[in-house]
BAFI-3210 file (N, C-alpha, C; in Angstrom, 3 decimals, decimal comma, padded with zeros to 6 digits):
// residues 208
n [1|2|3|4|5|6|7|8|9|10|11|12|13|14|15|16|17|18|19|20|21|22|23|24|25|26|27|28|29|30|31|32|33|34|35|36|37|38|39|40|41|42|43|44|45|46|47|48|49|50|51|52|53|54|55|56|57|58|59|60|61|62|63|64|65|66|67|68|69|70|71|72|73|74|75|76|77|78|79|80|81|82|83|84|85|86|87|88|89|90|91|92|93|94|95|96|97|98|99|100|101|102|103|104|105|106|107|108|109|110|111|112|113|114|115|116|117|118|119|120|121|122|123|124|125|126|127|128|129|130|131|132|133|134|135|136|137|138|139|140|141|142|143|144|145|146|147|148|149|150|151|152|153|154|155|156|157|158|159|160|161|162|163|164|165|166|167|168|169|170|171|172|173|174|175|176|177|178|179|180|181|182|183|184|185|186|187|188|189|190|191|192|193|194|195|196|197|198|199|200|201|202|203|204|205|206|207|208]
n.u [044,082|043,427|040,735|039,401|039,528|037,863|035,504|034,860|034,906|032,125|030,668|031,303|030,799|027,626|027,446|028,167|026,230|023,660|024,634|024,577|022,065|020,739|021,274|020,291|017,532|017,145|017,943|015,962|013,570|014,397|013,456|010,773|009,964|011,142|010,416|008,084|005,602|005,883|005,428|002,709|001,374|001,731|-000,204|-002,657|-004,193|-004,783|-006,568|-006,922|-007,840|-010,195|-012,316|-015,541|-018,336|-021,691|-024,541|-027,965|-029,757|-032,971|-034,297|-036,023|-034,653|-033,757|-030,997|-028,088|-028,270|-025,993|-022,738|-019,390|-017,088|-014,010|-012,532|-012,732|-012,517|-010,609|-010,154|-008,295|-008,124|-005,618|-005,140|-007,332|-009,635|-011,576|-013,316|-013,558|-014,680|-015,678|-017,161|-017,432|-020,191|-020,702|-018,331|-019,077|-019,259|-021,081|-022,180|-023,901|-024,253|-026,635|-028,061|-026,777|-026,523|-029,080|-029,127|-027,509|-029,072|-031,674|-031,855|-030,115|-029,432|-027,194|-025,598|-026,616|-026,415|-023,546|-021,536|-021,654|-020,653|-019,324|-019,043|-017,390|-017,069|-014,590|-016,137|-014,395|-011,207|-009,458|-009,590|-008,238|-004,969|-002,579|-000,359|000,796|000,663|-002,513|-005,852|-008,213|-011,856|-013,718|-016,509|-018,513|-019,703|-022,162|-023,067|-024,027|-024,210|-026,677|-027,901|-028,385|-029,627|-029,072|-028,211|-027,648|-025,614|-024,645|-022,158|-019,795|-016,298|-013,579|-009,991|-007,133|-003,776|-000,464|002,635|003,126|001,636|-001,842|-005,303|-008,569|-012,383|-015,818|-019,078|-022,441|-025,761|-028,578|-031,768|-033,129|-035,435|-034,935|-032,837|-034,818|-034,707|-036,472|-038,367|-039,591|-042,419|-042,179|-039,638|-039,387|-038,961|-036,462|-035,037|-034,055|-035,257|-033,604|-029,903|-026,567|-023,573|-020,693|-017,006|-013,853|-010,936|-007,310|-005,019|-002,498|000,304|-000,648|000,638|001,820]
n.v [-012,318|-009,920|-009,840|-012,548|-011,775|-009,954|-011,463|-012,773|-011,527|-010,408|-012,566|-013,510|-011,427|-011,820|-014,753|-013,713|-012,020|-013,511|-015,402|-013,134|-012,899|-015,039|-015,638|-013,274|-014,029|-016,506|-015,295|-013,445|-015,060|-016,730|-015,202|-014,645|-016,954|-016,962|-014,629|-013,281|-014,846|-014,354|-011,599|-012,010|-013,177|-011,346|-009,251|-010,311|-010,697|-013,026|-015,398|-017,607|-018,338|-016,125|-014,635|-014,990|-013,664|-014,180|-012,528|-013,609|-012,524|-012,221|-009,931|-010,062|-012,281|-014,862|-015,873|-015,940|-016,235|-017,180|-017,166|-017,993|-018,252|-019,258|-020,373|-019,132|-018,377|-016,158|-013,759|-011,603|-009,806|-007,141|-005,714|-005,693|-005,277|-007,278|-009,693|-012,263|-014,873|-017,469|-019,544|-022,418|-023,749|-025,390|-025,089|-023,103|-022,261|-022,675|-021,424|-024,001|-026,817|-028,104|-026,052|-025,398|-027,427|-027,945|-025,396|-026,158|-028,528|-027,825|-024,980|-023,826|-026,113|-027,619|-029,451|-029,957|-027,531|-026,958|-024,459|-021,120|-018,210|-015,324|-013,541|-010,229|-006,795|-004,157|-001,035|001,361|000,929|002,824|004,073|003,084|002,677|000,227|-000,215|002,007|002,797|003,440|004,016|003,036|003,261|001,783|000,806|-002,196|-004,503|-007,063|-010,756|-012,434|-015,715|-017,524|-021,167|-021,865|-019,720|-016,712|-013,199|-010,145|-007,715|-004,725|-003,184|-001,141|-001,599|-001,927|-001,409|-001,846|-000,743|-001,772|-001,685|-002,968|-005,011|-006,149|-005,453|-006,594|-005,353|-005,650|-005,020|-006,369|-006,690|-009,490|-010,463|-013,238|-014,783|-013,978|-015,799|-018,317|-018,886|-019,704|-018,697|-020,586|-020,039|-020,770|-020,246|-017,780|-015,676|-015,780|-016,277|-013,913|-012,312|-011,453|-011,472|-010,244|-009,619|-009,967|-009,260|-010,199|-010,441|-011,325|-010,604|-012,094|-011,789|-013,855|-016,946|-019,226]
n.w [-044,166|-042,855|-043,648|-042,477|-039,641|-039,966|-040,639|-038,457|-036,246|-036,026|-035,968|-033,509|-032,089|-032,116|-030,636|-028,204|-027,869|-027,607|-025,450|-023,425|-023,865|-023,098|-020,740|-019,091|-019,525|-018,139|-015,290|-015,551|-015,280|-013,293|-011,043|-011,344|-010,509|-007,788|-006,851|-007,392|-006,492|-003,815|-003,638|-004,551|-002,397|-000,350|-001,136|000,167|002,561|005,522|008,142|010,516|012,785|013,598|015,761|016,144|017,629|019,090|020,328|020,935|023,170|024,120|026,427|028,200|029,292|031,756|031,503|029,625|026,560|024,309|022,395|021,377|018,685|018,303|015,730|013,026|009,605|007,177|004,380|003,025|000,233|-001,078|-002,865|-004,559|-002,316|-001,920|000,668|001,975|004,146|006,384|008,995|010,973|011,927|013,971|015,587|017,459|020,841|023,586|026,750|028,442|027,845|026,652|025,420|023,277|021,606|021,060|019,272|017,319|016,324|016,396|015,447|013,680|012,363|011,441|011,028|008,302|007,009|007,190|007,565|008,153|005,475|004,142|001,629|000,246|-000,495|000,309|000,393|000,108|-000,715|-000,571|001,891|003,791|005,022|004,322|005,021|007,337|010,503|012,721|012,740|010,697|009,300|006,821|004,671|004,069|002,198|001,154|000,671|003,002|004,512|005,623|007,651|004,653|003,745|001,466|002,084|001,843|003,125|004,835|006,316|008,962|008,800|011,032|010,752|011,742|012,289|013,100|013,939|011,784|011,907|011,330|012,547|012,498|013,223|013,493|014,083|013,498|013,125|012,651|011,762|012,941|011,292|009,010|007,816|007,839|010,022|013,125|015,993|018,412|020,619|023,318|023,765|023,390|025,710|025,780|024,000|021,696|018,320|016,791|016,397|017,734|016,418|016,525|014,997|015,328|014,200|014,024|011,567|008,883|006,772|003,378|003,412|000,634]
ca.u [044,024|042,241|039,132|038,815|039,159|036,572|034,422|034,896|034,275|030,413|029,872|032,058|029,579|026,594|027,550|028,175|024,896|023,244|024,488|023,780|020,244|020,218|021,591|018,822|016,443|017,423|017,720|014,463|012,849|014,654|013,123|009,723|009,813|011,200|009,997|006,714|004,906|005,895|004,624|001,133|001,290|001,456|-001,589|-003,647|-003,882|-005,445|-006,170|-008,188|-008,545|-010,944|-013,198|-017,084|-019,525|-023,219|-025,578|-029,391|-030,549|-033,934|-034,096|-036,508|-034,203|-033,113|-030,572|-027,915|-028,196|-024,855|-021,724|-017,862|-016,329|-012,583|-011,889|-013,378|-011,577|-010,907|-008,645|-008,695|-007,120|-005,301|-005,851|-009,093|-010,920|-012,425|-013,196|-013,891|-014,636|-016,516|-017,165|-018,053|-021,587|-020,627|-017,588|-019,976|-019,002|-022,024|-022,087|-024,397|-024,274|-027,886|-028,315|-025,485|-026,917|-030,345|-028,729|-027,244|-030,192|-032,957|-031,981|-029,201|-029,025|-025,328|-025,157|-027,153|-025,855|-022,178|-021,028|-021,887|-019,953|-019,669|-018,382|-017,803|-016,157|-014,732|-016,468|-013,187|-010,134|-008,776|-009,756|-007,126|-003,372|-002,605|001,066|001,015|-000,227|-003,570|-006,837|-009,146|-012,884|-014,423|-017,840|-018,370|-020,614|-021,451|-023,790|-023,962|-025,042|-027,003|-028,800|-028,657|-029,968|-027,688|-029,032|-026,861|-025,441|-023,843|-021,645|-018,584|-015,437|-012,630|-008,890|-006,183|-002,524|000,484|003,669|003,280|000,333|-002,891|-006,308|-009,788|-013,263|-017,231|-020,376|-023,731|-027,296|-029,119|-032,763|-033,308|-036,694|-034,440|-032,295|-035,194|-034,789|-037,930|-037,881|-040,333|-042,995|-041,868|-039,068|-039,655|-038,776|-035,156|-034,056|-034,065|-035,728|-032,573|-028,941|-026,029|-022,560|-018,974|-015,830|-012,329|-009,523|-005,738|-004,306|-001,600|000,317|-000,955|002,320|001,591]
ca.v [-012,361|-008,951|-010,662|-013,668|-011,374|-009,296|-012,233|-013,522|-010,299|-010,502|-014,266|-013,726|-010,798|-012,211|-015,556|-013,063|-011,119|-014,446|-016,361|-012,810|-012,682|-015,906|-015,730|-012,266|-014,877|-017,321|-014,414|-013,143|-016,796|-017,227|-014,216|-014,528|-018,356|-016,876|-013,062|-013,204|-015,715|-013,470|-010,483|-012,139|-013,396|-010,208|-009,223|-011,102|-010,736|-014,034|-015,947|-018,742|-017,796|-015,490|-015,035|-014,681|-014,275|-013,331|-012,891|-013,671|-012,563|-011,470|-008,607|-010,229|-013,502|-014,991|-016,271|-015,559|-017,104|-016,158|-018,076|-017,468|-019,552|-019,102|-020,555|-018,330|-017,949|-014,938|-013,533|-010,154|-009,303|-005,840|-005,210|-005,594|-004,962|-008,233|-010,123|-013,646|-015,461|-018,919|-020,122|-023,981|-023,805|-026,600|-024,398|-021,862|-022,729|-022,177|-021,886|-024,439|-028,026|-028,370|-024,999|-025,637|-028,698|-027,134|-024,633|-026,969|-029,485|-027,023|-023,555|-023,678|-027,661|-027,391|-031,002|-030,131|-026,425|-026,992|-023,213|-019,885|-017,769|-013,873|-012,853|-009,546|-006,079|-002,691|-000,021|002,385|000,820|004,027|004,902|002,468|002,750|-000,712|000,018|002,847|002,873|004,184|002,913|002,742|003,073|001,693|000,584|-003,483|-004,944|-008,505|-011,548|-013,608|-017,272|-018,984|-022,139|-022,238|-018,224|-015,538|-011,832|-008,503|-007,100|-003,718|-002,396|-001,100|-002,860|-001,203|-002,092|-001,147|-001,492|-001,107|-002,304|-004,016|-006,130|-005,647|-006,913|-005,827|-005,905|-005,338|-005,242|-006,038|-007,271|-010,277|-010,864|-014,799|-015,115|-013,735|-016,977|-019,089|-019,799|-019,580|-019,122|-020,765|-018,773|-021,862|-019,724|-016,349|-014,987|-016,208|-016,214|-013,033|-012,617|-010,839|-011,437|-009,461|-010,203|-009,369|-010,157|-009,838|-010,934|-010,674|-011,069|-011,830|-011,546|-015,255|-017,931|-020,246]
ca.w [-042,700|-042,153|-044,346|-041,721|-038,714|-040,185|-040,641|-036,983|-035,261|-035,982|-035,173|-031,846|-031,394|-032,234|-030,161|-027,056|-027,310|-027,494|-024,447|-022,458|-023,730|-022,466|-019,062|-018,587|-019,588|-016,888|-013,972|-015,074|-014,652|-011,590|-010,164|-011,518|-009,709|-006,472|-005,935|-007,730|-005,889|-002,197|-004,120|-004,644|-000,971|000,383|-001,501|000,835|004,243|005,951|009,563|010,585|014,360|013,523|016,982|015,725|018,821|018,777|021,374|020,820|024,523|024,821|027,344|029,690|029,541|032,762|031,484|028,119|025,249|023,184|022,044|020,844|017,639|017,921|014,543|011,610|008,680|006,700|003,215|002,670|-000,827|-000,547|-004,068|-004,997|-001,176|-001,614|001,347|002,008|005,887|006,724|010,018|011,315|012,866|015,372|016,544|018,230|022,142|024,168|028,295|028,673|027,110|026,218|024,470|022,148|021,443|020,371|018,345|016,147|016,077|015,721|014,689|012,657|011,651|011,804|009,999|007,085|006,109|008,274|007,753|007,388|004,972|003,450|000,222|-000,169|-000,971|000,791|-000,802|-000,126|-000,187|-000,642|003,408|004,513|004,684|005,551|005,350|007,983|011,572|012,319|012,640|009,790|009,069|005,854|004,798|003,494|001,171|000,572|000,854|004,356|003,618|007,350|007,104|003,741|002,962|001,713|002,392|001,243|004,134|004,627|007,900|008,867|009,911|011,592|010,486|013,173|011,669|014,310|013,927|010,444|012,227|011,054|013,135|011,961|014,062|012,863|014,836|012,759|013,768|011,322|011,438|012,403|010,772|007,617|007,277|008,451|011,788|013,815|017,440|018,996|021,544|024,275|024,248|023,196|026,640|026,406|022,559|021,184|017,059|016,628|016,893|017,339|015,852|016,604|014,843|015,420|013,505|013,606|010,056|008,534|005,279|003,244|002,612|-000,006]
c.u [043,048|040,231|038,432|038,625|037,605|035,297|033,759|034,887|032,539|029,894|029,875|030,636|028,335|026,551|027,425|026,647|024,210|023,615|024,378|022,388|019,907|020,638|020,391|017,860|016,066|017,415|016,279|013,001|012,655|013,596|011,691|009,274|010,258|010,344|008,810|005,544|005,065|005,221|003,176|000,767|000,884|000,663|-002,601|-003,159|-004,908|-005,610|-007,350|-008,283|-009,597|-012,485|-014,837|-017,891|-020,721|-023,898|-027,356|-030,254|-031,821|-033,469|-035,061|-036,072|-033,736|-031,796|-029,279|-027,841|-027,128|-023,740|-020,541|-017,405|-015,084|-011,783|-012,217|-012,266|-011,963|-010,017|-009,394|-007,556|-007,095|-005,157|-006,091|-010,133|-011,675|-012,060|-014,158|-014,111|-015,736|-016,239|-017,925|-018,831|-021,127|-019,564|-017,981|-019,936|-020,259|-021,608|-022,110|-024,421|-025,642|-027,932|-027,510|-025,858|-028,508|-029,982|-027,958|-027,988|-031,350|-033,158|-031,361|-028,772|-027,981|-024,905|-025,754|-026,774|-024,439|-021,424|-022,108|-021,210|-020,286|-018,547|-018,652|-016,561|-015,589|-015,143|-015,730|-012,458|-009,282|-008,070|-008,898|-005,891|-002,690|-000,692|001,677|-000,402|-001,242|-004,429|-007,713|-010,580|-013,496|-015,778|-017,321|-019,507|-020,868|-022,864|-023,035|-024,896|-025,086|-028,025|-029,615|-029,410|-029,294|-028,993|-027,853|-026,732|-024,828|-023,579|-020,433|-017,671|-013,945|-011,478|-007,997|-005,037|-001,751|001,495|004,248|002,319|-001,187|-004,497|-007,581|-011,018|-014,442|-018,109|-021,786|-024,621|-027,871|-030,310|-033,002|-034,084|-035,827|-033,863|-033,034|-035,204|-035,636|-037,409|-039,466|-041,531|-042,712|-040,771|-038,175|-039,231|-037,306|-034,299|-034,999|-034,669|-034,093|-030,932|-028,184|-024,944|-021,594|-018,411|-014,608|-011,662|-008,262|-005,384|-003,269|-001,101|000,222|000,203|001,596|002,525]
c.v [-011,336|-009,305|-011,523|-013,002|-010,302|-009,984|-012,890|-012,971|-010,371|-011,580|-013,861|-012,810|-011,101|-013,611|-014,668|-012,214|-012,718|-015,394|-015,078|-012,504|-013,958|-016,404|-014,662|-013,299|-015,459|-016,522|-013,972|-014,200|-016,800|-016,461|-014,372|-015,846|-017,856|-015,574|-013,425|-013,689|-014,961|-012,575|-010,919|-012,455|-012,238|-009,404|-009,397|-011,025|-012,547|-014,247|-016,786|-019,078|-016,634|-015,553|-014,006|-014,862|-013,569|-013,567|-012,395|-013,945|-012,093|-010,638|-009,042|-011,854|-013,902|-015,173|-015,757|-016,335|-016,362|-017,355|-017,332|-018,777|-018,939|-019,807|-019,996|-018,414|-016,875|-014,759|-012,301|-009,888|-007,238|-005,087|-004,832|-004,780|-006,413|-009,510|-011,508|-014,177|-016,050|-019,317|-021,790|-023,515|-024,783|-026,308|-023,301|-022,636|-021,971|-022,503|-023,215|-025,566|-028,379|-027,188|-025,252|-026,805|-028,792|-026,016|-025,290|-027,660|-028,539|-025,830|-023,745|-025,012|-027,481|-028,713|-030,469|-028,643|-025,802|-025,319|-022,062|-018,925|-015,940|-013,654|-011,219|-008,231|-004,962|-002,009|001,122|002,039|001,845|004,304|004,232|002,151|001,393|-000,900|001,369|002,619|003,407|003,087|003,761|002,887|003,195|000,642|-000,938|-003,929|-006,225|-009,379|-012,689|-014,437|-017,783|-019,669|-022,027|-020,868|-017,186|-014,322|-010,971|-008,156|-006,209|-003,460|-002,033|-001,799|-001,036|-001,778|-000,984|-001,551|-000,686|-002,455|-003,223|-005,211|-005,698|-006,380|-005,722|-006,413|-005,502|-005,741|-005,412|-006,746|-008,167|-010,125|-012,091|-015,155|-014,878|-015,002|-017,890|-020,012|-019,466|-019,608|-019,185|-020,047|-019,712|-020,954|-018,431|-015,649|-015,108|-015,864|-014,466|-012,813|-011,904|-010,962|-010,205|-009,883|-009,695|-010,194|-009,575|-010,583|-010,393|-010,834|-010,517|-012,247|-013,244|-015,696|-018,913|-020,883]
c.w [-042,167|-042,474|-042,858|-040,278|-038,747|-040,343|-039,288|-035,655|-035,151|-035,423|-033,492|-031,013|-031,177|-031,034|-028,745|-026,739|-027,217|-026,507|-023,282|-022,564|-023,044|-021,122|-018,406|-018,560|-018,143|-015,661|-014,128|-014,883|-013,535|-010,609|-010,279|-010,261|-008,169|-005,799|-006,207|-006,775|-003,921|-003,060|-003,796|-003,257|-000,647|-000,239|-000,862|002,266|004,675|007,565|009,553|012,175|014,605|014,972|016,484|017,250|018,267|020,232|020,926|021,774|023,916|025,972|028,244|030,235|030,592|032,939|029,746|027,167|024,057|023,097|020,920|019,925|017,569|016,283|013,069|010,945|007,447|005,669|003,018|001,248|-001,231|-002,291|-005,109|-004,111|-001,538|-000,411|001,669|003,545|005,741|007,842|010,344|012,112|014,077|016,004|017,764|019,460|023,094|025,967|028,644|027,293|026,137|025,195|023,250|021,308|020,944|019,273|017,327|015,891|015,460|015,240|013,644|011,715|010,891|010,561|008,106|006,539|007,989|008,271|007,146|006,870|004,683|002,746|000,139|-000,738|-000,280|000,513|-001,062|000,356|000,374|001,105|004,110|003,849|005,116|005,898|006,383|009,154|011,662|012,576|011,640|009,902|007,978|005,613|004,083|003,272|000,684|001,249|002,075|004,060|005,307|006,932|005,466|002,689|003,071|001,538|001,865|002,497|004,423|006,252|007,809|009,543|010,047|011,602|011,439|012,826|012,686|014,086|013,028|010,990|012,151|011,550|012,363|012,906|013,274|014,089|013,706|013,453|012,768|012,585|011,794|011,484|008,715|006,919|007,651|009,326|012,754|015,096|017,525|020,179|023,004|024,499|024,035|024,146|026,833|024,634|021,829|019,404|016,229|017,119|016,721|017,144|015,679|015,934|014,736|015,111|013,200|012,092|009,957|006,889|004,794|002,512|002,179|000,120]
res [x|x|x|x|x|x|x|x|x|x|x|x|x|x|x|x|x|x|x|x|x|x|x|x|x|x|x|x|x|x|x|x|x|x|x|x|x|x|x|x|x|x|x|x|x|x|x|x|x|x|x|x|x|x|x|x|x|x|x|x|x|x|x|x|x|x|x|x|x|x|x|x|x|x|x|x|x|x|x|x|x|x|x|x|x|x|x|x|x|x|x|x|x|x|x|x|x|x|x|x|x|x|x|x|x|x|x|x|x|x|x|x|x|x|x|x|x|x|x|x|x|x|x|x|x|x|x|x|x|x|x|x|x|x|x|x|x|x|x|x|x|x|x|x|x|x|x|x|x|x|x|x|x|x|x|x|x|x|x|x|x|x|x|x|x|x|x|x|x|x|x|x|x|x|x|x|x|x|x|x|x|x|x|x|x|x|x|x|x|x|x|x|x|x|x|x|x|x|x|x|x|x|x|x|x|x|x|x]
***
């Protein structure tokens, strides 16, 4: 009798470590399938109201030549610092019906290269806390793609976190003649060779 209990102590044990290695198993599944996938979310900040304007006045223009795209889109991964945003050329809302309507036909031929994009990087995540209020100033690094030519572009953007909501803005200047877009001398007195380029975006944390 003491033989068979001595034989049926080890199984029993062995049977018991073996259905809780395999219940850990199953909780740490579960968890990988439910938490994991929020973890990587909140990695990424995103928004696709992103408001892009530019204005390409001349200074002896009568008139302005500028326009607001309320739909940009943007992913900021919190990290890496790499940052992503593409805008629809034919979202750019101009005053005036006709202008808008030349700027997609003949500057920017909106149909034939439909967005302009930028890939790029922070160069110090470090300088932002994005889990504590505060506003931010770090430098960004990265190729802007218009009508079809990407350039290297460096500026700073400004991240503003309050209340667990985080928006970010930038000012830079492009070149037209850089992405080959010609302005005409017909109306040299009104379009500027030079734009300038705001953007502001709220973001928020990305739900797959």
């Amino acid at each position: 009798m003491h033989t068979e209990l001595f034989l049926v102590r080890p199984i029993l044990f062995r049977s018991f470590n073996y259905i809780s290695m395999q219940r850990n198993l199953f909780v740490l599944l579960l968890l990988s399938v439910i938490v994991l996938p929020g973890l990587a979310s909140a990695q990424k900040l995103f928004t696709r109201d992103a408001q892009v304007y530019f204005d390409a006045t001349s200074p002896d223009s009568p008139e302005r030549v500028d326009a607001t795209n309320k739909s940009g889109t943007m992913v900021l991964d919190l990290a890496t610092g790499r940052i992503q945003s593409s805008v629809l050329m034919k979202n750019f809302i101009f005053e005036k019906a006709l202008m808008q309507e030349h700027f997609n036909e003949n500057y920017v031929e909106s149909t034939k290269y439909p967005k302009a994009t930028f890939k790029g990087q922070l160069d110090d995540l470090s300088k932002v806390n994005f889990k504590k209020d505060g506003t931010y100033t770090t430098a960004v690094t990265g190729d802007l793609t218009i009508h079809g030519v990407t350039k290297a572009v460096k500026t700073n953007v400004i991240f503003t976190v309050k209340g667990g909501k985080t928006s970010g803005n930038t000012e830079f200047s492009v070149v037209l003649a850089d992405y080959d877009i010609s302005v005409p001398s017909v109306v040299s007195d009104k379009l500027s060779t030079t734009a300038k380029i705001k953007i502001d975006a709220n973001l928020e944390p990305l739900n797959r």
